[in-house]
N, C-alpha and C positions, 0 to 999 in steps of 0.2 A: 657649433652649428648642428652637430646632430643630435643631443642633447635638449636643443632647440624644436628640433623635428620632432624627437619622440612624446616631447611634453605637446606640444602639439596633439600629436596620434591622440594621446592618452586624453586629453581635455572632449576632443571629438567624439569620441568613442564611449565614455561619461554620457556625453551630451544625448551622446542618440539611445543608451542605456536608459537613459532619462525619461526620453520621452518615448519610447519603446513603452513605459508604464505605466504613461499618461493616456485617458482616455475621457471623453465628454458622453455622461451622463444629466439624467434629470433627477432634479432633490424636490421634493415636496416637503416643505415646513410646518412643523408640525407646532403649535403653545401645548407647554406641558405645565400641569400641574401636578404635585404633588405633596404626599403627606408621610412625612420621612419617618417621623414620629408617633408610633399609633396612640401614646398617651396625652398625645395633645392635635386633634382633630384637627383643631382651629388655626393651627400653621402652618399655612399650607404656600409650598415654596415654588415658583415660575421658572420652568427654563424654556430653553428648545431642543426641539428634535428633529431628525434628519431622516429618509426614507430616501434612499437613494436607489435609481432604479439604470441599469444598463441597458444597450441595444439587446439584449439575451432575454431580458428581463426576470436576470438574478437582482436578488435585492441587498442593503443593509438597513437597520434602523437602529440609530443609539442617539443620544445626548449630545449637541453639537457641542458641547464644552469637552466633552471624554472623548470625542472624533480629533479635536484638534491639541488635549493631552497627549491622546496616542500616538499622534503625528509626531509631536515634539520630544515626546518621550523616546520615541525610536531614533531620533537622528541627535539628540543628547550626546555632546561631546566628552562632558565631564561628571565627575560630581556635583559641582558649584551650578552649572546648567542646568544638572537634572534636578539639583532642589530647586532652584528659578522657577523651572516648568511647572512643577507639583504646585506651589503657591501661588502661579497663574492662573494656573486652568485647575476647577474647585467643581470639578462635575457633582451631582445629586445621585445620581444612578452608576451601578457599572455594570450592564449588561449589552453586550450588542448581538444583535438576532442577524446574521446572514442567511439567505433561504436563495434554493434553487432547485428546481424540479421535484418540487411537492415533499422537499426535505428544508428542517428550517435547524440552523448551527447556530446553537446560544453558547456565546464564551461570557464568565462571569468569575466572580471571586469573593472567595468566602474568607474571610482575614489576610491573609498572605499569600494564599494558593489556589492561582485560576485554573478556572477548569472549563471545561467543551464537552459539549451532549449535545445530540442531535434528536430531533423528534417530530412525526411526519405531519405536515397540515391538516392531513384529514382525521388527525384525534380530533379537534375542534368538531363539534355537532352543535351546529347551530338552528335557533327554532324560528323562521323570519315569522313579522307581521305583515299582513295584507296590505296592509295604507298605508297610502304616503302622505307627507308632509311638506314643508317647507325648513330650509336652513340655510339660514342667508340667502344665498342666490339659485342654493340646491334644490330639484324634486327628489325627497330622499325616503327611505324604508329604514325601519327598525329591526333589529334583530339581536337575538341573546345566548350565551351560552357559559356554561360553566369550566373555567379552565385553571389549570394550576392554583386551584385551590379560594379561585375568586370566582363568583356571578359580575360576568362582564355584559355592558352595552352598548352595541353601535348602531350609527345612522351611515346606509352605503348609498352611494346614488349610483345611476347610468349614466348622466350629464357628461362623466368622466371617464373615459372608455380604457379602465382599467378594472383588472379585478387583486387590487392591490388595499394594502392600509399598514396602519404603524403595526407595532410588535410582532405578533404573529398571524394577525387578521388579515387571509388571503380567500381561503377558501370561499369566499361570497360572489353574486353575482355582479357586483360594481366595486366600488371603490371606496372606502373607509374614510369618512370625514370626520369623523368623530366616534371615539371610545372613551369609555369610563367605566369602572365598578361600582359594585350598589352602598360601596361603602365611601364612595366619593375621593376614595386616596389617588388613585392615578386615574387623570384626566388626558386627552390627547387629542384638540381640534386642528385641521386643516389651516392653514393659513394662504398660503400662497406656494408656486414651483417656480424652477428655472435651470437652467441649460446652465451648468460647472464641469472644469475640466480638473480633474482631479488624478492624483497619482498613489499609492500603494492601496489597493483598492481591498487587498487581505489584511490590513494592518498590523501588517505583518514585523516583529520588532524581534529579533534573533538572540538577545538576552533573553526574551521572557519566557521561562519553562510553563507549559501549558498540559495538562494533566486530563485525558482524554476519559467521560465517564459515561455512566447510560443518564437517565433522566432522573429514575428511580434513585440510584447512588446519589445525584446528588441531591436528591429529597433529604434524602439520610443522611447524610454529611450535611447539610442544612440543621436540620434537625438538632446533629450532636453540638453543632455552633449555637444554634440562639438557647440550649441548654447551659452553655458555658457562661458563667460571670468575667463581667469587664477585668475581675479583678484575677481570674482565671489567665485571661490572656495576659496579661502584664507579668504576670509571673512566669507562662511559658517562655515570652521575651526573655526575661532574668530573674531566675530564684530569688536572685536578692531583692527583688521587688517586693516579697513575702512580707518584709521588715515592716514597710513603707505605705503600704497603702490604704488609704481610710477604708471604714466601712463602707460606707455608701457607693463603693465601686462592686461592692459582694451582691450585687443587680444581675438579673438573668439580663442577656443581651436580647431574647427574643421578646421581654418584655415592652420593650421600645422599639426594635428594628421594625421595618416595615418594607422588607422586597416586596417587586413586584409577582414573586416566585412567591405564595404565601402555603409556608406548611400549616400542616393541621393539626 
């Protein structure tokens, strides 16, 4: 009987732990395009994205396929599970931007080692234009600015009585329906929103060692990665790799990668 009880306690106690870390926010859906590949323009790959915004109006915005990896990856019981998950969920991006009070927390990963830098909205200097337009059902404004090493463009309206948008597009007078670069690799239109209740809202995964840097560092750790050949990493994996691997992996990696982080 008491045995009975305590499992009892313990299952309740879970429960309201549970939902103690449940909360109901709003998601705006984002269509994303993109171009993974800068040596082939022309393939260009579709997913979604996520802008989720709370009663505080702290935000995140990532790939709903790499929201709901992350999800699975952190409550992964096994090995056998956590290879499941990986071959599930096949996100295009690993970047998620959390932002709150005019500070925006990008965690990303550069081969096997994520990292976190922060960096504050108001770098963005953006140049608007006077006129407005139409899109879709939007009265909307243009506006452009140069960031992490792309000429970015967006369409913000007031229809929308936020001053919100995907990746790090906050600092504007409305709200962000549409971003793209001049080079058409990442695309990011509005779709539709809706009321979700959602739980680990830091996605937060207590395996995962997370390596805290400035913005700069990891320009530079960037940098010394797409300097590295494919055939580079295989080998730091296992020397013996040296024996085994064709030429044609002796590729710079930055010649093909294409972050949305673009070094110079």
């Amino acid at each position: 009987m008491m045995k009975k009880t305590l499992f009892t306690i313990l299952v309740f106690m879970l429960t309201i732990c549970s939902y103690a870390q449940q909360k109901t926010i709003m998601r705006y859906n984002y269509a994303g395009k993109i171009v993974s590949d800068k040596t082939q323009p022309q393939k260009i790959e579709e997913s979604v994205f996520v802008l989720d915004i709370d009663s505080t109006q702290s935000s995140r915005f990532l790939e709903l396929a790499l929201l709901e990896r992350k999800q699975s990856v952190a409550t992964a019981k096994d090995q056998n599970e956590l290879m499941q998950v990986l071959h599930t969920y096949r996100p295009k991006t690993d970047f998620t931007v959390f932002y709150f009070n005019g500070i925006a927390t990008t965690n990303t990963a550069i081969h096997t080692t994520v990292y976190t830098y922060q960096d504050s909205i108001s770098d963005l200097v953006w140049k608007m234009e006077p006129n407005r337009e139409k899109w879709n059902t939007y009265t909307v404004q243009r506006a452009t600015t140069f960031y992490e090493g792309r000429q970015w463009n967006v369409l913000f309206t007031l229809d929308i009585p936020l001053r919100d948008g995907p990746y790090k597009f906050k600092n504007l007078p409305g709200f962000v329906v549409k971003a793209w670069d001049d080079e058409h690799h990442y695309e990011f239109e509005f779709i539709n929103s809706e009321k979700v209740t959602i739980d680990n809202w830091d996605l937060v995964n207590p395996k995962e060692i997370v390596t805290q840097i400035t913005p700069q560092q990891y320009e530079k750790a960037l940098k010394v990665y797409q300097n590295k050949t494919y055939k580079d990493l295989l080998i730091e994996m296992n020397p013996e790799n040296a024996k085994t691997i064709p030429d044609e992996y002796a590729e710079k990696i930055g010649l093909r990668s294409n972050l949305i982080f673009k070094v110079q």
